[in-house]
Steps between C-alpha positions, in 0.01 A plus 500: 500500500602725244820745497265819494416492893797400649671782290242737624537421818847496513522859353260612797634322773879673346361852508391427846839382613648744275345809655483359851944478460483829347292641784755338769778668323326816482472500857856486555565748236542282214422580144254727296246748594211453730294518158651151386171339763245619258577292233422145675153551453409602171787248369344167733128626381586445179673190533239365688223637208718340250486198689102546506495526114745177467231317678188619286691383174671125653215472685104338390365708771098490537277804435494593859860453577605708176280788597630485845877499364499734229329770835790443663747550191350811421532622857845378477578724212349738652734486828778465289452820312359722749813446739743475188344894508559525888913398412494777237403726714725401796786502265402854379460657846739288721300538779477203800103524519419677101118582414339231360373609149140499447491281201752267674253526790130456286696136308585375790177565696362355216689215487376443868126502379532306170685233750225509768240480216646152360586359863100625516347310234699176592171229518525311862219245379256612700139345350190710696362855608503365844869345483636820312326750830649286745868529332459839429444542879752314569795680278322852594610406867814357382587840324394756743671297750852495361458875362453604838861362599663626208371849489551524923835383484654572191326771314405765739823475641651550181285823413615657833869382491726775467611429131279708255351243303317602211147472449573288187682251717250471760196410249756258328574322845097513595437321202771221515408461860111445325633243250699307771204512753244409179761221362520330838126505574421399103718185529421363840157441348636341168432150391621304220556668178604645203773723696721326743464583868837550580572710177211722658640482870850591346278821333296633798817495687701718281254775636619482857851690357363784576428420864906434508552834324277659800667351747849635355368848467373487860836370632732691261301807395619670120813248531290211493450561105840365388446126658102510386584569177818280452399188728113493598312586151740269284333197746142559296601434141741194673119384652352557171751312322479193758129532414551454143761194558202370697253518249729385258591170631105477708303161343181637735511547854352265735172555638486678823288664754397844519716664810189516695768651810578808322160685642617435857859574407390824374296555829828460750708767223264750578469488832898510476430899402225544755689380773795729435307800510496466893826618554442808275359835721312597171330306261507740209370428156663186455383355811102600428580306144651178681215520748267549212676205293469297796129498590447462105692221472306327812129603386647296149599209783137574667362471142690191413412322786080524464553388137666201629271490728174504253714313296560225775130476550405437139772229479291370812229526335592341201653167664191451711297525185738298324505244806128485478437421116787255519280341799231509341656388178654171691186412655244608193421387175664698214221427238192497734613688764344283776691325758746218398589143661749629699280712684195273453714250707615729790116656518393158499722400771447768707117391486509164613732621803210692593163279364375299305509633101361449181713437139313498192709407192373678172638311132407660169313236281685484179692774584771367277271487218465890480904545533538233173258624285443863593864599614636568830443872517110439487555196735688786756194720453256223590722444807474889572137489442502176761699657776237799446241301534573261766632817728132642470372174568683413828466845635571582835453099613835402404859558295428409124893360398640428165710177524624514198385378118138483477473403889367713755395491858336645809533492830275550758512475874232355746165425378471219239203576375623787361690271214226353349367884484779602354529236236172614429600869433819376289255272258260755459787748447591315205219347352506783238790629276755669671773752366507708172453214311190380607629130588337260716716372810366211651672371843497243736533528868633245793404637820726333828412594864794481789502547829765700705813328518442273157834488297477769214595213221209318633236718450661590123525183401081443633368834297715335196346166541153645511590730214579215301218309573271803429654498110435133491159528565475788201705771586292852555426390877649472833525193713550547917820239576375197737702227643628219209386724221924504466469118406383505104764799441776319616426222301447704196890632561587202538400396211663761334833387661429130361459652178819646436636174616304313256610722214875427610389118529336468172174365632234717258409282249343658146160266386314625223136461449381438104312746303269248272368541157107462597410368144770293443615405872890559424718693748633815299631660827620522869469735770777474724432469903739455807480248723689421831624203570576570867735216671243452805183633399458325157367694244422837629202731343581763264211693679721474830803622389405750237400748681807456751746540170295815394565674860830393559617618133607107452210517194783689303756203509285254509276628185856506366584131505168412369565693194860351407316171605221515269715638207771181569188275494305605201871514273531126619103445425575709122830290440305162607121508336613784248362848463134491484485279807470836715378790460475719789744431837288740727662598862352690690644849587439728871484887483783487733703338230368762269659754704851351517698701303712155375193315397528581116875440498370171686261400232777574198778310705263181562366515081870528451625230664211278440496558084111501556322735212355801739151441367462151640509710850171631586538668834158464682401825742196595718282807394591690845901409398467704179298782677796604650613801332699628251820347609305131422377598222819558370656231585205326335546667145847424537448144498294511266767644295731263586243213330391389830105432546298576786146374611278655724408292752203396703338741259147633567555571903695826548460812329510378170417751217482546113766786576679243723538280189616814279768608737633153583676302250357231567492178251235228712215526744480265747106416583465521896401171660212697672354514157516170400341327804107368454557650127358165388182551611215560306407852374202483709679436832611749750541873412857412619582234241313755244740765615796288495437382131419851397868617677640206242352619210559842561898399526525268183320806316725784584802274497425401183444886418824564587736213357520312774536153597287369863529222731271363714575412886407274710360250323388207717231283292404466160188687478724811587740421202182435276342831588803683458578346175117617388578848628827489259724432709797267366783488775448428839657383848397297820538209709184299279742557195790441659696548879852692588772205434872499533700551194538143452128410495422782252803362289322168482151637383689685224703184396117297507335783321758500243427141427158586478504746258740296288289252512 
């Protein structure tokens, strides 16, 4: 702290002391004239103003607290001067009790309003119309309250004490007694701030001098005047000054509550004045004004307490509202807004402890499709459009549930029949395009039965096992759950299980099938295939596992050690037979490895590693793989980018299209194996083998339209290979031309057909 307050304060707190000694001596007819008392004032007001102005220029006061301030410094100066006037004329008449001059009287009074106006406009960080009424309640009964005391027991016995006090002097003491009263309310409802709280207590409190200076004149009469002026007014700009010090040295105050007491407080003061007009025989005017005061100040109470009251019922209101959405919001569905799992299970096992129930499971087909290639805002508005759907659907039979994802569910108590009618409702519900984009939502359903008392996992885990059935027989159905339909699903996850362990074991094998030159009969390429060489079971199908590795997500590492596989092996193949002994190492690629956002870093690190020239890869892909959507399709171009080519596989089934072709980068087609069987036949057979042969013209034609190179498929005698060679056809693949081998075998055909050819 700087030397400015503490010299301040020590100048007030002297003329205090200083007067207060004087005044003692005076008494016991010390020195000076009575006069001497009416300089303490106007000499500690301006102390205390300079002390004010000190503070505005040390100080980086904020806007508020510097408007507040500089009020109180001009009412300050104002005090100062307009009893500096009061001396003069004290001195001039030597009088005990002298006239108070009008001027004197007008600064001072308004002094006592600019200082009421800035304790006034003081912020008490109260946000809200309703907040702000309920405070201003509040200080109104705090105010009336305390005015009551003050003017019962200190000003009206002042105006009829026997001293003649001036008019001046009574409005000057009415006022401060209005400040004080105003003050105190003003900061009992102050928070944190700009303006410290105890500055502003230290403030309001200066007002209650003149209650002390009533008090004297009621106990002392016209001889009180001498120890008001030279010991009770100098204790205001002392206040002030401690205020200042306050501010001064303040780093915030600490938050605090509102003095929610001071209403009742203010309640017991003025029945303190009510209950002391019962020993007066007449009430006069100042008893109809406390009476008056008083049943004011308890309609304000009366007032008060209904908007607490209202208030208190809103609040109720409120939480019970609040209770019920965060209910609702625990045991609903945010997206959908049906009923969620937790709920699901505790309506479900409420059921069964009173009946049997019904659970039908409802999965999205290809649900996963629409979030990768569409985006995952559309995919929330097909779920939207679901939920919609599937509520109508179920109706009043049962509680339509969102379990989460693309899975959904119903429950339905009693009947059983009712599922299958139901399922019904759901399929036909969705058998056309749903939501604002008009997309198709195909489902399938597993319907479980259980009677009362049946373990709630039990009948979940029967409405799953029928669901998944219900998808393996085509998806777009339902299946009803009977007794060892569990068996083939369990050993499909088991399967999965085994093949993570194989993966960690290194049991998949790559083998590689030759792609033949059909004039010249020399292998000019590969396409890569897994095999599993499972420690028990021998040699297990590709067709068995396949699909297990596509639903578990396994297809994703596993397609990724085929491709650093078949890059190793066609280096060493290139390095061996040199580099015209292959050209095209062909694995085959899943949509679900499409969608892996680390696929192309996977293809760059295995080319990297490997050495292998990226257009020796030809990645080999299924027409419904590259139908996909844009997110494919880009991963596609970049590929092709990259150097990498890509054949379209089995070519001729799907949805293939001359637009197809356009939009797809793609380098080979890949002649289905449908196509190619009976194609020997003669032109005169079957309309079939007609078709069939047309199909394989048509193909060589509009490959050869576009630039691009075909291969024939499955291949399995020679009058296949001939016809296709007649059609144009040059390249081709299948077991009459040649089987899937291990690398070793295919590195001995190489090593015999480079003999050959050098010989």
């Amino acid at each position: 702290m700087t030397r400015a307050p503490k010299l301040h304060l020590a100048m007030t707190g002297g003329i205090l002391v200083l007067w207060t000694v004087w005044y003692l001596a005076w008494l016991a007819g010390g020195p000076g004239p009575a006069v001497l008392s009416y300089l303490a004032m106007p000499l500690g007001a301006a102390v205390s103003a300079h002390s004010i102005y000190a503070l505005m220029r040390s100080v980086r006061l904020d806007r508020v607290a510097r408007r507040f301030w500089r009020g109180l410094l001009i009412a300050l100066s104002l005090v100062a001067t307009g009893y500096a006037l009061l001396a003069v004329e004290a001195f001039r008449q030597q009088p005990v009790l002298p006239d108070m001059p009008i001027v004197a009287a007008a600064l001072v009074g308004s002094a006592f309003l600019i200082a009421m106006w800035a304790v006034g406009r003081v912020p008490v960080g109260i946000a809200g119309r309703n907040q702000r009424w309920k405070q201003w309640l509040d200080r109104g009964i705090a105010f009336f309250g305390c005015s009551t005391v003050l003017f019962h027991f200190a000003l009206v016995p002042m105006v009829g004490a026997q001293a003649n006090w001036s008019t001046q002097m009574l409005v000057l003491l009415g006022l401060s007694f209005v400040l004080a009263v105003g003050g105190i309310t003003k900061v009992s409802y102050l928070g944190r701030g700009p303006i410290d709280r105890v500055a502003m207590r230290l403030v309001g409190s200066g007002g209650l001098v003149g209650a002390g200076i009533a008090v004297l004149s009621v106990m002392g009469g016209a001889a009180s005047v001498i120890p008001a002026q030279a010991v009770v007014m100098p204790v205001a700009p002392l206040l002030v000054t401690l205020a200042v010090r306050r501010q001064w040295t303040s780093t915030g105050a600490w938050p605090r509550r509102a003095n929610t007491w001071l209403p009742y407080l203010a309640i017991a003061a003025v029945d303190i004045p009510l209950l002391s007009l019962l020993f007066q025989r007449e009430l006069g005017w100042n008893g109809d004004l406390v009476i008056i005061m008083a049943v004011l100040v308890n309609g304000l109470v009366a007032v008060r307490q209904l908007v607490a009251m209202r208030e208190n019922q809103r609040l109720l209101r409120e939480k019970r509202a609040s209770e019920e959405r965060l209910r609702h919001e625990v045991t609903h569905d945010g997206l959908t807004g049906l009923a969620n799992r937790g709920l699901y299970r505790e309506r479900l096992g409420a059921a069964l402890d009173r009946g049997p129930a019904t659970v039908l499971l409802v999965d999205l087909d290809d649900f996963k499709t629409v979030n990768d290639s569409l985006g995952h805002d559309i995919g929330d508005h097909l779920l939207i459009a679901v939920a919609e759907a599937l509520r109508t659907a179920v109706g009043p039979d049962g509680l339509p549930v969102r379990l989460g994802g693309d899975e959904f569910a119903v429950l339905i108590e009693g009947d059983e029949v009712i599922g299958e009618a139901v399922a019904e409702r759901i399929l036909d519900a969705l058998s056309g395009p749903v939501s604002a984009h008009h997309l198709l939502a195909h489902a399938s359903i597993g319907i479980a039965t259980a009677n009362a008392g049946t373990p709630l996992d039990h009948v979940l885990r029967d409405a799953d096992v029928a669901m998944y059935t219900a998808k393996q027989r085509g998806k777009a159905n339902y299946v009803r759950y009977v007794g060892g339909m569990e068996q083939p699903v369990l050993a499909h996850a088991k399967l999965g299980g085994e093949l993570r362990r194989a993966l960690d074991a290194d049991e998949f094998k790559v083998w590689y099938q030759p792609i033949m030159d059909l004039e010249r009969g020399l292998i000019i390429g590969v396409e890569s295939l897994v095999r599993w060489q499972h420690p028990t079971r021998g040699l297990v199908s590709p067709a068995e596992f396949i699909p297990a590795a596509e639903g578990t997500g396994l297809i994703v590492p596993l397609g990724r050690f085929v491709l650093r596989e078949t890059c190793r092996q066609a280096m060493a193949w290139l390095a061996e037979f040199g580099p015209d002994a292959l050209q095209k190492m062909g694995p085959n690629v899943s949509v679900r490895q499409l969608h892996d956002p680390d696929f192309l870093g996977d293809v760059r690190t295995a080319l990297a590693d490997s050495g292998l020239p990226p257009d020796r890869i030809v990645f080999e892909l299924t027409e419904s793989a590259v139908l996909r959507g844009p997110q494919v399709l880009q991963t596609l171009h970049r590929l092709h980018d990259m150097g990498v080519r890509l054949a379209l596989d089995d070519f001729g089934t799907g949805e293939s299209s001359l637009s197809l072709l356009r939009a797809f980068p793609a380098s080979i087609l890949k002649l289905d194996k449908s196509f190619v069987d009976g194609i020997e036949l003669d032109e005169e057979g079957t309309p079939e083998a007609n078709a069939r042969q047309a199909v394989a013209r048509a193909v060589i034609q509009m490959a050869g339209a576009l630039g691009l190179d075909t291969v024939a498929e499955g291949i399995e005698n020679q009058g296949q290979a001939d016809r296709l060679r007649g059609l144009g056809y040059t390249l081709g693949q299948g077991f009459h031309l040649a089987r899937p081998m291990p690398a070793e075998d295919l590195t001995r055909l190489l090593a015999a057909q480079r003999e050959k050819v050098a010989a």
